[in-house]
mmCIF file as gemmi writes it, N, C-alpha and C atoms, coordinates in Angstrom:
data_model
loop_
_atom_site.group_PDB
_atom_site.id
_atom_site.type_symbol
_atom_site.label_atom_id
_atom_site.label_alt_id
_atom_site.label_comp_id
_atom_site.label_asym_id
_atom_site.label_entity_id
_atom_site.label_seq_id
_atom_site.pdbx_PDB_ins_code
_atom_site.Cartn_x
_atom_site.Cartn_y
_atom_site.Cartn_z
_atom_site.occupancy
_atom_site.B_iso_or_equiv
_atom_site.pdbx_formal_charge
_atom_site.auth_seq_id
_atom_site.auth_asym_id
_atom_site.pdbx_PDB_model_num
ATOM 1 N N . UNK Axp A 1 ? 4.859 18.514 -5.516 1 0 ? 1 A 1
ATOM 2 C CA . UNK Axp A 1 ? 4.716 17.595 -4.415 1 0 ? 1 A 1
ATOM 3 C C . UNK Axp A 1 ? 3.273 17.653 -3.917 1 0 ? 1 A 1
ATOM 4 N N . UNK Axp A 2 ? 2.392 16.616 -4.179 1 0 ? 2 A 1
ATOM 5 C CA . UNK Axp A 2 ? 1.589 16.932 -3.605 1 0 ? 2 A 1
ATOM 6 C C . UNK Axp A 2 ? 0.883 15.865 -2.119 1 0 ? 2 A 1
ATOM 7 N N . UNK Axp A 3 ? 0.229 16.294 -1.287 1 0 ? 3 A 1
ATOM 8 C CA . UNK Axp A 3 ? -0.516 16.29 0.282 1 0 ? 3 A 1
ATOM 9 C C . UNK Axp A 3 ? -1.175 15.424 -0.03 1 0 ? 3 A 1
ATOM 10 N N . UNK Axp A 4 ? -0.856 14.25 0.918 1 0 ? 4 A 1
ATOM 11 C CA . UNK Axp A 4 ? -1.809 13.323 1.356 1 0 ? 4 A 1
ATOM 12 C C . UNK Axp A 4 ? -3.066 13.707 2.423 1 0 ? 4 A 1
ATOM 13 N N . UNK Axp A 5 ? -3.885 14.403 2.291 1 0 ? 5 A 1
ATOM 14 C CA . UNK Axp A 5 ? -4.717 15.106 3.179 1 0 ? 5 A 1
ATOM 15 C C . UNK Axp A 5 ? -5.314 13.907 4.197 1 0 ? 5 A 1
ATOM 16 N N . UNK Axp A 6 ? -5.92 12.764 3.268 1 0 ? 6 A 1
ATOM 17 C CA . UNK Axp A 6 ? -6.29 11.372 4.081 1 0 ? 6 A 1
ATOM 18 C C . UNK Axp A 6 ? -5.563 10.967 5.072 1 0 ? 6 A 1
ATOM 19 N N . UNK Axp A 7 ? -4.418 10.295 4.715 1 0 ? 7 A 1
ATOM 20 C CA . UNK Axp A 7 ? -3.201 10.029 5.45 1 0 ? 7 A 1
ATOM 21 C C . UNK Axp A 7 ? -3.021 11.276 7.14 1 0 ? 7 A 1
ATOM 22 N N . UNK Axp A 8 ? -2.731 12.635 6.827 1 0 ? 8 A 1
ATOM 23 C CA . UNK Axp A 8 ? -2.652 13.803 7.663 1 0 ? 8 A 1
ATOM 24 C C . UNK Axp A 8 ? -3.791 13.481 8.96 1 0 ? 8 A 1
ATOM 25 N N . UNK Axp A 9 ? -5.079 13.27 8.028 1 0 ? 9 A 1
ATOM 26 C CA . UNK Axp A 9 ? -6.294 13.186 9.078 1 0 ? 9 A 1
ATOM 27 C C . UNK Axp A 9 ? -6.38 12.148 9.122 1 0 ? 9 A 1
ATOM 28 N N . UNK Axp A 10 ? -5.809 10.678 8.802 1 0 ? 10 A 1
ATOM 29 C CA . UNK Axp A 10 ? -6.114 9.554 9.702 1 0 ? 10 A 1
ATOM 30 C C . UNK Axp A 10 ? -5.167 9.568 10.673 1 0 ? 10 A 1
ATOM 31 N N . UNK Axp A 11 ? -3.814 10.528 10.46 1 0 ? 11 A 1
ATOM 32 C CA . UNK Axp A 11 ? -2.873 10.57 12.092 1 0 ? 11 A 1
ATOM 33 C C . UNK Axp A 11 ? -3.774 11.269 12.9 1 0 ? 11 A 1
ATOM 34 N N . UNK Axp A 12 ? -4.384 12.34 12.308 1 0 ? 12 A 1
ATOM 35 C CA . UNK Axp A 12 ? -4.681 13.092 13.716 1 0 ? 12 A 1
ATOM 36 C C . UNK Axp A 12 ? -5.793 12.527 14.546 1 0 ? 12 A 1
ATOM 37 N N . UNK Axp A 13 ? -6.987 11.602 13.662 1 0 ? 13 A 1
ATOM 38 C CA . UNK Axp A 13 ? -7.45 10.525 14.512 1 0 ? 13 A 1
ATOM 39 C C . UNK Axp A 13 ? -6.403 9.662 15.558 1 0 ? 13 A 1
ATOM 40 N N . UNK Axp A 14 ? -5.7 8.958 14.854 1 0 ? 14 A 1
ATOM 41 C CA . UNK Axp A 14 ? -5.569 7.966 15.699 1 0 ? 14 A 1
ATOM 42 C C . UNK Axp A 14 ? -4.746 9.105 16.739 1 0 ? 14 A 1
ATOM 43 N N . UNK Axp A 15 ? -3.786 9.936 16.642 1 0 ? 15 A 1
ATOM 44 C CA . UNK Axp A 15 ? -2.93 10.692 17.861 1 0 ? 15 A 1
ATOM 45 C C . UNK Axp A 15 ? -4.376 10.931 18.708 1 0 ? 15 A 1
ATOM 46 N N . UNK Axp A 16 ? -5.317 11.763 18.647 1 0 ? 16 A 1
ATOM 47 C CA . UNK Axp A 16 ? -6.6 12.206 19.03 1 0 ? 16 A 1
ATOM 48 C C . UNK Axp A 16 ? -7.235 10.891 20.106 1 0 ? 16 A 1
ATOM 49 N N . UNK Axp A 17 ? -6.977 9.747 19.357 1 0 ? 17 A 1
ATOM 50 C CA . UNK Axp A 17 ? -7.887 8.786 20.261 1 0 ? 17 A 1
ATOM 51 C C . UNK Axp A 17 ? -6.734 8.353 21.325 1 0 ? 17 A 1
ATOM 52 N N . UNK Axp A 18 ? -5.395 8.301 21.042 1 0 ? 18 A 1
ATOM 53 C CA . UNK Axp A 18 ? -4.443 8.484 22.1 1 0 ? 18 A 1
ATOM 54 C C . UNK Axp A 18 ? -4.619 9.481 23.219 1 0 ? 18 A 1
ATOM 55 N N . UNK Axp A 19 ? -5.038 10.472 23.28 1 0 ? 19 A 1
ATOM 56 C CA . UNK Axp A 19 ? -4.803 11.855 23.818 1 0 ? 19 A 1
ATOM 57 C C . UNK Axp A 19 ? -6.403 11.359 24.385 1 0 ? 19 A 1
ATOM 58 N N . UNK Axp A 20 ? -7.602 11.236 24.051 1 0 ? 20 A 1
ATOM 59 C CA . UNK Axp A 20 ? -8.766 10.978 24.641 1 0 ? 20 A 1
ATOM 60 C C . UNK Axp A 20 ? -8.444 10 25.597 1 0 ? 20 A 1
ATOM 61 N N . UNK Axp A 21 ? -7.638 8.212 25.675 1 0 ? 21 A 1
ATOM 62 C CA . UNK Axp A 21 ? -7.87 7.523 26.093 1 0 ? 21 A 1
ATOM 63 C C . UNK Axp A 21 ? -6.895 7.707 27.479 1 0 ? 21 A 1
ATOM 64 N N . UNK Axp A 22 ? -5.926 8.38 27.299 1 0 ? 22 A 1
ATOM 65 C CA . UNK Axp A 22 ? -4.705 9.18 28.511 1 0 ? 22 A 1
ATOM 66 C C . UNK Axp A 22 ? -5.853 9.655 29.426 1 0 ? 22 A 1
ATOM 67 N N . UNK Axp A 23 ? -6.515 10.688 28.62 1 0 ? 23 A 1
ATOM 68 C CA . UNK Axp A 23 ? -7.247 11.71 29.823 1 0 ? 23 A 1
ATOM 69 C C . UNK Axp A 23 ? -8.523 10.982 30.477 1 0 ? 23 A 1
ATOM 70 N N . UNK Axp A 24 ? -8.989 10.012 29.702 1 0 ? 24 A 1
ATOM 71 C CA . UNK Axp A 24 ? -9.945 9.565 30.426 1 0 ? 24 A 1
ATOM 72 C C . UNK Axp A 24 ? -9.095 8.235 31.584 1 0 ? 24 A 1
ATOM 73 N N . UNK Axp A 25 ? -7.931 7.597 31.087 1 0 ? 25 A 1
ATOM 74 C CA . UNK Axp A 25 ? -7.425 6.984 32.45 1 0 ? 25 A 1
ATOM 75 C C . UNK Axp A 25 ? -6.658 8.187 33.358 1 0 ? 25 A 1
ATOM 76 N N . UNK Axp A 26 ? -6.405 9.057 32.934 1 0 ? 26 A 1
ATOM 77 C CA . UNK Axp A 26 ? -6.032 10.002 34.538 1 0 ? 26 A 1
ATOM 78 C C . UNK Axp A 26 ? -7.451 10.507 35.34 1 0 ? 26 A 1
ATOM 79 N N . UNK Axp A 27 ? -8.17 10.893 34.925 1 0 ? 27 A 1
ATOM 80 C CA . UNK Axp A 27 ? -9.625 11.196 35.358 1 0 ? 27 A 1
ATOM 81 C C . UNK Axp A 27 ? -10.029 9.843 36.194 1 0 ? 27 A 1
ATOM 82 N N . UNK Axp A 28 ? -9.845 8.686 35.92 1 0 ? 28 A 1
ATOM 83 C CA . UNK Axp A 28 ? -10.071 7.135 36.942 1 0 ? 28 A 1
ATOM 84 C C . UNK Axp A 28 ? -8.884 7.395 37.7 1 0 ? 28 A 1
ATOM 85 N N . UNK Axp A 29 ? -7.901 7.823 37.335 1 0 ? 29 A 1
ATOM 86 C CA . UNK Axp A 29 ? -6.991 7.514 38.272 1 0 ? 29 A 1
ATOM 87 C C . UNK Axp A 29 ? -7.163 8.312 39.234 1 0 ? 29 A 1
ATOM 88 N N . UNK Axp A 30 ? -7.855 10.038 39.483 1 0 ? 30 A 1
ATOM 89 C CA . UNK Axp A 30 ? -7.633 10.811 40.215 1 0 ? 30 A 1
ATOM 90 C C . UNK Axp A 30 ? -8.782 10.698 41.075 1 0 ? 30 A 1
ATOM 91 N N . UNK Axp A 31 ? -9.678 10 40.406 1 0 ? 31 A 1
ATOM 92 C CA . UNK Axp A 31 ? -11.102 9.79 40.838 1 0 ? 31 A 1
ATOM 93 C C . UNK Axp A 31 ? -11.286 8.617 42.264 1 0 ? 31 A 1
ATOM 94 N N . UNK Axp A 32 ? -10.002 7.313 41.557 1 0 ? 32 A 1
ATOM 95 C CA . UNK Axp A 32 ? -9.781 6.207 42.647 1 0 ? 32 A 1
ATOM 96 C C . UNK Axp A 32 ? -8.99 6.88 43.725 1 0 ? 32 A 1
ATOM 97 N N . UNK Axp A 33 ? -8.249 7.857 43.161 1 0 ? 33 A 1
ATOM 98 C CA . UNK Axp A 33 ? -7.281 8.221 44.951 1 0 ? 33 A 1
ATOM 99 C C . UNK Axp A 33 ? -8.05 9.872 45.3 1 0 ? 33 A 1
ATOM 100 N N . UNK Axp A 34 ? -9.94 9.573 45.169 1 0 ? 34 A 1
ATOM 101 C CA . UNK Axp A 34 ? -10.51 10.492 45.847 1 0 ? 34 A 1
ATOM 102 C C . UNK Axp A 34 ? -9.968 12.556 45.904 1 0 ? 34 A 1
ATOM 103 N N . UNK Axp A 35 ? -9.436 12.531 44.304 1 0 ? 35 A 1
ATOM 104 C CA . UNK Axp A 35 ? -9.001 13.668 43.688 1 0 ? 35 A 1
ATOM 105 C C . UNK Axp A 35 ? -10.062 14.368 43.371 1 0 ? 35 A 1
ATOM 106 N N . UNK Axp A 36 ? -10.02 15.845 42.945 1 0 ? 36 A 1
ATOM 107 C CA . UNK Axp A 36 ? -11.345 16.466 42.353 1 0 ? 36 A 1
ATOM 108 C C . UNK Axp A 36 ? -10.84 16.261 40.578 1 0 ? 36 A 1
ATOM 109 N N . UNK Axp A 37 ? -12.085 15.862 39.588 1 0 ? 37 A 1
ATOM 110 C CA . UNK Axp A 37 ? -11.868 15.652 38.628 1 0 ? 37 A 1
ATOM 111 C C . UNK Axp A 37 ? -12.622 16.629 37.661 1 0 ? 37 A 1
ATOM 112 N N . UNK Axp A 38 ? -12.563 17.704 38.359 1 0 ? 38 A 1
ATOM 113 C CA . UNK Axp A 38 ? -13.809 18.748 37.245 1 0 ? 38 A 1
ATOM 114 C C . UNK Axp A 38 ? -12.769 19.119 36.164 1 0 ? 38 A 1
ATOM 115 N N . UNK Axp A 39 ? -11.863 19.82 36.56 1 0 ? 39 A 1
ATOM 116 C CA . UNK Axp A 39 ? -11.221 19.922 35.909 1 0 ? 39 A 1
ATOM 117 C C . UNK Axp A 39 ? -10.352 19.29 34.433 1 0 ? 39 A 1
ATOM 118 N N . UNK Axp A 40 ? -10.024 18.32 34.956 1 0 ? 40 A 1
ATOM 119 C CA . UNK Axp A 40 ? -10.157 16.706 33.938 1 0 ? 40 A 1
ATOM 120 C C . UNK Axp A 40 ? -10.754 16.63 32.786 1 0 ? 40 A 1
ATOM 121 N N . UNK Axp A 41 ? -11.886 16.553 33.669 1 0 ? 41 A 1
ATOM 122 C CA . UNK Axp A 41 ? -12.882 16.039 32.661 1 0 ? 41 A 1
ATOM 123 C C . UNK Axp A 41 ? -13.954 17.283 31.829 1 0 ? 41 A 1
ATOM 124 N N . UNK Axp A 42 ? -13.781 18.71 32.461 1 0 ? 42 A 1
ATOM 125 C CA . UNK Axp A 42 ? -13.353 19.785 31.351 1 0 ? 42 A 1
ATOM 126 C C . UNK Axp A 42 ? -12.508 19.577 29.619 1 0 ? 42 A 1
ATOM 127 N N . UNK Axp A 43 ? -10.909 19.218 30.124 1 0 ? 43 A 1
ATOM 128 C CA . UNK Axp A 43 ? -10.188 18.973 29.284 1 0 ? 43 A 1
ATOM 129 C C . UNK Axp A 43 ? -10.719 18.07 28.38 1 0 ? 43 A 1
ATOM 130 N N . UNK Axp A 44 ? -11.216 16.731 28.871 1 0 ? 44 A 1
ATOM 131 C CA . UNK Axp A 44 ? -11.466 15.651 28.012 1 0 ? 44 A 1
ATOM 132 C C . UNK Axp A 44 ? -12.787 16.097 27.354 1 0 ? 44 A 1
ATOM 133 N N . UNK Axp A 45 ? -13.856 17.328 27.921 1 0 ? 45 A 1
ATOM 134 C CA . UNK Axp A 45 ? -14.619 17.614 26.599 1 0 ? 45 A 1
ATOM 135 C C . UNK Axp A 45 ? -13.985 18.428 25.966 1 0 ? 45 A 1
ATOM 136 N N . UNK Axp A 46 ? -13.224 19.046 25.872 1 0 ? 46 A 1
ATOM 137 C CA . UNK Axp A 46 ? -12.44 19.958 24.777 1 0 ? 46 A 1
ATOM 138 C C . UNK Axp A 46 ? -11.936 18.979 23.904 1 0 ? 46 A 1
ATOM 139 N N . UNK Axp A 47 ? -11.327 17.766 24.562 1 0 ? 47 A 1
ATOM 140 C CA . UNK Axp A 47 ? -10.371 16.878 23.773 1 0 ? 47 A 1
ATOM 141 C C . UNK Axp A 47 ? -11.49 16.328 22.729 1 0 ? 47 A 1
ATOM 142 N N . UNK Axp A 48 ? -12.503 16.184 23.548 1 0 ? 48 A 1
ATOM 143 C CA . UNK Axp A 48 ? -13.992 15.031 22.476 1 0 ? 48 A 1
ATOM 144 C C . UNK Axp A 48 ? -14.338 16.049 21.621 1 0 ? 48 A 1
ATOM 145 N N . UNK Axp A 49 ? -14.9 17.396 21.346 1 0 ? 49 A 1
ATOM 146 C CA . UNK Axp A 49 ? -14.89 18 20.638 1 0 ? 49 A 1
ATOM 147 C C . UNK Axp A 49 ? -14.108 18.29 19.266 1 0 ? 49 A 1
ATOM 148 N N . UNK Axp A 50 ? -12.54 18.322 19.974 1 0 ? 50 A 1
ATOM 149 C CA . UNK Axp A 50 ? -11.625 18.024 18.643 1 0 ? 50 A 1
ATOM 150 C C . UNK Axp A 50 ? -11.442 17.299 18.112 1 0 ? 50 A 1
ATOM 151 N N . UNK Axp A 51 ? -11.716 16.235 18.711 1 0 ? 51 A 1
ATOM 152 C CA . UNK Axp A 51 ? -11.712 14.861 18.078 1 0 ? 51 A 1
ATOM 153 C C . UNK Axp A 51 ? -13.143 14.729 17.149 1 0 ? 51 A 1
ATOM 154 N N . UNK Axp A 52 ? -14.125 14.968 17.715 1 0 ? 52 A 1
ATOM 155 C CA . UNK Axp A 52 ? -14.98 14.634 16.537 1 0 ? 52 A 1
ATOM 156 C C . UNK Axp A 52 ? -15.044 16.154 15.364 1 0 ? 52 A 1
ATOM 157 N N . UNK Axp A 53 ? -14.54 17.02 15.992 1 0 ? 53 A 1
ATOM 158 C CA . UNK Axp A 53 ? -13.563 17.983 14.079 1 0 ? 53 A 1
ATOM 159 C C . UNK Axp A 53 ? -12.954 17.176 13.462 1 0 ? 53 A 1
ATOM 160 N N . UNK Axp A 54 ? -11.838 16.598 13.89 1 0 ? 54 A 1
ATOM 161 C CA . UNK Axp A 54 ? -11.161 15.714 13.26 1 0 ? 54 A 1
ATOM 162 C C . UNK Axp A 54 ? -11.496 14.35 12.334 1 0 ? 54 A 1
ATOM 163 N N . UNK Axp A 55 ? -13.245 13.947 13.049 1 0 ? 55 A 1
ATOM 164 C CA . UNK Axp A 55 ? -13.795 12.975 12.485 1 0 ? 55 A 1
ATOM 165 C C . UNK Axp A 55 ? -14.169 13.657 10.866 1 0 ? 55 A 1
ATOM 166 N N . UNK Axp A 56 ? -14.835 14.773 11.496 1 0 ? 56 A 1
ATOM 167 C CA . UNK Axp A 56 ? -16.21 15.257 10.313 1 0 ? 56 A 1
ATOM 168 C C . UNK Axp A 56 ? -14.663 15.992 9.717 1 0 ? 56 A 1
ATOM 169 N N . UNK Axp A 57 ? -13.887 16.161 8.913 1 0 ? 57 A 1
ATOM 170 C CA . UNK Axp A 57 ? -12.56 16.793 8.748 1 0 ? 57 A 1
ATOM 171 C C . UNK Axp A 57 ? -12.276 15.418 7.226 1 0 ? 57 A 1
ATOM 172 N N . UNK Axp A 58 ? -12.216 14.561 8.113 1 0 ? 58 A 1
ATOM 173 C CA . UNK Axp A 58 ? -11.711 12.951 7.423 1 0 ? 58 A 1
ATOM 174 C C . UNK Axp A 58 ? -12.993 12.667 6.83 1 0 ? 58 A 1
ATOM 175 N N . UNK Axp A 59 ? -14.192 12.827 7.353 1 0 ? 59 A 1
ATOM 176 C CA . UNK Axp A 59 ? -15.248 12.18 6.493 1 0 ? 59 A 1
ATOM 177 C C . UNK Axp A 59 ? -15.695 13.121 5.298 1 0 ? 59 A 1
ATOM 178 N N . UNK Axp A 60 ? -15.371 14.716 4.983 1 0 ? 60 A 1
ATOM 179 C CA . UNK Axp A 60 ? -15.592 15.163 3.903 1 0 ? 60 A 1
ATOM 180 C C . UNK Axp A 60 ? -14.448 15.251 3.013 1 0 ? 60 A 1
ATOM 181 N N . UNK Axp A 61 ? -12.927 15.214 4.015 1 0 ? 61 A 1
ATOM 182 C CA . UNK Axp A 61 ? -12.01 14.263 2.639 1 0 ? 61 A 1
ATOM 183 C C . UNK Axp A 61 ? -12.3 12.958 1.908 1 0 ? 61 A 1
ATOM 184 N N . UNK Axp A 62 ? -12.898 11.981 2.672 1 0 ? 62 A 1
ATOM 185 C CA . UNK Axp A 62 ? -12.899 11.028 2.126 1 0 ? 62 A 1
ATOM 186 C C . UNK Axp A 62 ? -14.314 11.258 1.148 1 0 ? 62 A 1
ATOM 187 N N . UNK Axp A 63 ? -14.958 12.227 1.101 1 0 ? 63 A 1
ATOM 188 C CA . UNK Axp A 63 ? -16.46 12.417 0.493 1 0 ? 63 A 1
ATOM 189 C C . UNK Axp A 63 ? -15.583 13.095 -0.783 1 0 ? 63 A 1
ATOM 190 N N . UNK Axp A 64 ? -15.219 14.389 -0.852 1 0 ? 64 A 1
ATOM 191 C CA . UNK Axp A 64 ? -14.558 14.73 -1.693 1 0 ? 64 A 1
ATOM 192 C C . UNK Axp A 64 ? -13.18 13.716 -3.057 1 0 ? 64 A 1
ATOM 193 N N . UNK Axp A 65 ? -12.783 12.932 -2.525 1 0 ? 65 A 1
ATOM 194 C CA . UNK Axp A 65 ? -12.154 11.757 -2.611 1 0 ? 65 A 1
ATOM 195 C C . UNK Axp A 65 ? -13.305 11.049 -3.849 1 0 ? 65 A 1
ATOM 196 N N . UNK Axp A 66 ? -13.844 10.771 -3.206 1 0 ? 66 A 1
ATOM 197 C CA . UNK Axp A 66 ? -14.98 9.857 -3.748 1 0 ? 66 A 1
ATOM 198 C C . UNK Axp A 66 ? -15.479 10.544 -5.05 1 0 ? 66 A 1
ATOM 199 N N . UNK Axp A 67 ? -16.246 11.99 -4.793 1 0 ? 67 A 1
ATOM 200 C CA . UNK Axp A 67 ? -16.544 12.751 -5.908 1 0 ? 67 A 1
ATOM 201 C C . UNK Axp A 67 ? -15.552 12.771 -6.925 1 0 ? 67 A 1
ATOM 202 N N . UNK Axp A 68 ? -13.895 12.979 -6.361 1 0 ? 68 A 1
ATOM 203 C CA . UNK Axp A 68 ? -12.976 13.09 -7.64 1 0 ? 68 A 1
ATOM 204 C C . UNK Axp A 68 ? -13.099 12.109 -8.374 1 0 ? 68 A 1
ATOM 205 N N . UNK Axp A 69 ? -12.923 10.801 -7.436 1 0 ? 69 A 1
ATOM 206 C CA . UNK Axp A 69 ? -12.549 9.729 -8.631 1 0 ? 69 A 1
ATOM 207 C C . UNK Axp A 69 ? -13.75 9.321 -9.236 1 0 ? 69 A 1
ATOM 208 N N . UNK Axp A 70 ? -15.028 9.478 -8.747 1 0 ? 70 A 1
ATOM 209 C CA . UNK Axp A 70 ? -16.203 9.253 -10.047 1 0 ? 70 A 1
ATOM 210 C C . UNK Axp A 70 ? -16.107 10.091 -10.943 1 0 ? 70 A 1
ATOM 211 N N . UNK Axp A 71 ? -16.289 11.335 -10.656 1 0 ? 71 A 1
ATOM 212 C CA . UNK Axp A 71 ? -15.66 11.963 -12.037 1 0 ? 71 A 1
ATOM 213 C C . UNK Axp A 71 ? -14.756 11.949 -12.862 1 0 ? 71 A 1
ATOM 214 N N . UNK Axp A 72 ? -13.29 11.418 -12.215 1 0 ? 72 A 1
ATOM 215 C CA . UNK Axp A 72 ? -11.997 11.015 -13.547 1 0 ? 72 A 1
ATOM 216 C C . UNK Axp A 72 ? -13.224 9.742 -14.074 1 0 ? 72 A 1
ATOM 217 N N . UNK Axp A 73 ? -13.368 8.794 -13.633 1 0 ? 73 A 1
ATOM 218 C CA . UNK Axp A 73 ? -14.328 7.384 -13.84 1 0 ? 73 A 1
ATOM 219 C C . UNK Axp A 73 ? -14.957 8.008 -15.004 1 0 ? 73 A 1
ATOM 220 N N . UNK Axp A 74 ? -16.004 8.561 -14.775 1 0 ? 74 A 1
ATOM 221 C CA . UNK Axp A 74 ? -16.812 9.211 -15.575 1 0 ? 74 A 1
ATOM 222 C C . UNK Axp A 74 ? -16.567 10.212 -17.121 1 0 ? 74 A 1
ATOM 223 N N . UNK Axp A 75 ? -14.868 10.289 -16.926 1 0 ? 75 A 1
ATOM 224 C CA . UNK Axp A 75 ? -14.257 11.255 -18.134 1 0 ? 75 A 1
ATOM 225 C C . UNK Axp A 75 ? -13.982 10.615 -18.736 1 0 ? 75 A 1
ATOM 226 N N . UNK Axp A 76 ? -13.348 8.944 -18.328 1 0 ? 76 A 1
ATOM 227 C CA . UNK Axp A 76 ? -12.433 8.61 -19.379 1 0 ? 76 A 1
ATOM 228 C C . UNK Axp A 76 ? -13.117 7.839 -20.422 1 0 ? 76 A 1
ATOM 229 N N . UNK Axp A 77 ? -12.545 7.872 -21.441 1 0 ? 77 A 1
ATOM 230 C CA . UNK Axp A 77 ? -12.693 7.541 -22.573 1 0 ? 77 A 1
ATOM 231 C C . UNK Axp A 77 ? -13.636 8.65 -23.8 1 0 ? 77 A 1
ATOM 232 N N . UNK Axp A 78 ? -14.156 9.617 -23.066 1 0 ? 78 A 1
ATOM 233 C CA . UNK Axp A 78 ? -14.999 10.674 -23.799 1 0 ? 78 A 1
ATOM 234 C C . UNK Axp A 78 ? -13.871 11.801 -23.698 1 0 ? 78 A 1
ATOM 235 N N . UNK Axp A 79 ? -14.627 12.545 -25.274 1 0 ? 79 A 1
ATOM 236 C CA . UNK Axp A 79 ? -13.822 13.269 -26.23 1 0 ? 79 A 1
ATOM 237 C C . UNK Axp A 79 ? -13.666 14.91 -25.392 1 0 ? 79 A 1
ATOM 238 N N . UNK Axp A 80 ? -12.415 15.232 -25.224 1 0 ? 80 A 1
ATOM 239 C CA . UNK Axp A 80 ? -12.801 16.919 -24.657 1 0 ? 80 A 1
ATOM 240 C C . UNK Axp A 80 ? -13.605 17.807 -24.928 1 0 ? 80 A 1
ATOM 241 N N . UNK Axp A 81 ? -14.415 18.604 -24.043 1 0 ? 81 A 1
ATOM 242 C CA . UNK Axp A 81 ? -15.373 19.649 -24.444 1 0 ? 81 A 1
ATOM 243 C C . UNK Axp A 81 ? -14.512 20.426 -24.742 1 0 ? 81 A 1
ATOM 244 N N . UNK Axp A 82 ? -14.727 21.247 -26.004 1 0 ? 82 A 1
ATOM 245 C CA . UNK Axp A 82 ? -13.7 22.748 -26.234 1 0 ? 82 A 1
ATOM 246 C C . UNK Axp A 82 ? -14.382 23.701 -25.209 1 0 ? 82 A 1
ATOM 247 N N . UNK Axp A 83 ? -13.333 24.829 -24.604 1 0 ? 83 A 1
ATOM 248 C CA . UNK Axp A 83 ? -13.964 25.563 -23.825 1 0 ? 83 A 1
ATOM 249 C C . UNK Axp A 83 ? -14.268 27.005 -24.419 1 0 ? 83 A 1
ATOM 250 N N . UNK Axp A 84 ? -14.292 27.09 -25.839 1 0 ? 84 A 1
ATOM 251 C CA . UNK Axp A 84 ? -15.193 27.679 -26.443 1 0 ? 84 A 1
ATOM 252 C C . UNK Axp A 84 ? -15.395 27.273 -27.403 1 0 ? 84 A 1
ATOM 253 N N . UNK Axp A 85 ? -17.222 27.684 -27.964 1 0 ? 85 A 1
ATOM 254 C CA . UNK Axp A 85 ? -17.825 26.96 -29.371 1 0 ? 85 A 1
ATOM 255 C C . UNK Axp A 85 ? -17.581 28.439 -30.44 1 0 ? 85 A 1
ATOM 256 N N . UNK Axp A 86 ? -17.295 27.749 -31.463 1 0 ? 86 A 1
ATOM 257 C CA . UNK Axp A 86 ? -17.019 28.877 -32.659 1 0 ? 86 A 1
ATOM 258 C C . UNK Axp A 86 ? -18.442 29.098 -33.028 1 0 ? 86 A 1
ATOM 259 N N . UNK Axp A 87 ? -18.7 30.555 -33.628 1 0 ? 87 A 1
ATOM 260 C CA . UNK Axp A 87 ? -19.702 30.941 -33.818 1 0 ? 87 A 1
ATOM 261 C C . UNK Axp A 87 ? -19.727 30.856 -35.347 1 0 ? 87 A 1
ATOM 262 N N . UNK Axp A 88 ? -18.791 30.209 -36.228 1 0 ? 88 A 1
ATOM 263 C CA . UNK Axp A 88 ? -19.2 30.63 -37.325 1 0 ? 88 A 1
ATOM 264 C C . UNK Axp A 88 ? -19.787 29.465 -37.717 1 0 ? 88 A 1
């Protein structure tokens, strides 16, 4: 069975930009009914932080991605290297 790793990290983007866009409307909200928002907006840099892991996460799957399939690209139709040469 194998892991869609792409798929995995394009949920945790989009859940991530859910979870950013919550905390930044409670932070307006606490801000309009004259709340203290340090706290808040603490959280929401922790939240921006993980979120851009999550970016650079997806952008060297999708880099890795890329490398595989030029290389299958690049195999097919040429003859296997033996992975050892006879000496005689």
């Amino acid at each position: 069975m194998s892991v869609d790793y792409l798929a995995i990290a394009e949920h945790r983007l989009e859940k991530s930009r859910r979870v950013l866009e919550r905390q930044r409307e409670l932070i307006a909200t606490r801000r309009a009914a004259g709340q203290p928002t340090a706290h808040s907006e603490n959280v929401l840099a922790t939240f921006e932080r993980t979120h851009a892991t999550f970016e650079r996460g997806l952008q060297w799957i999708v880099k890795v991605q890329e490398t595989i399939d030029s290389w299958v690209t690049d195999q097919q139709g040429r003859l296997p290297v033996p992975r050892r040469l006879s000496s005689e």
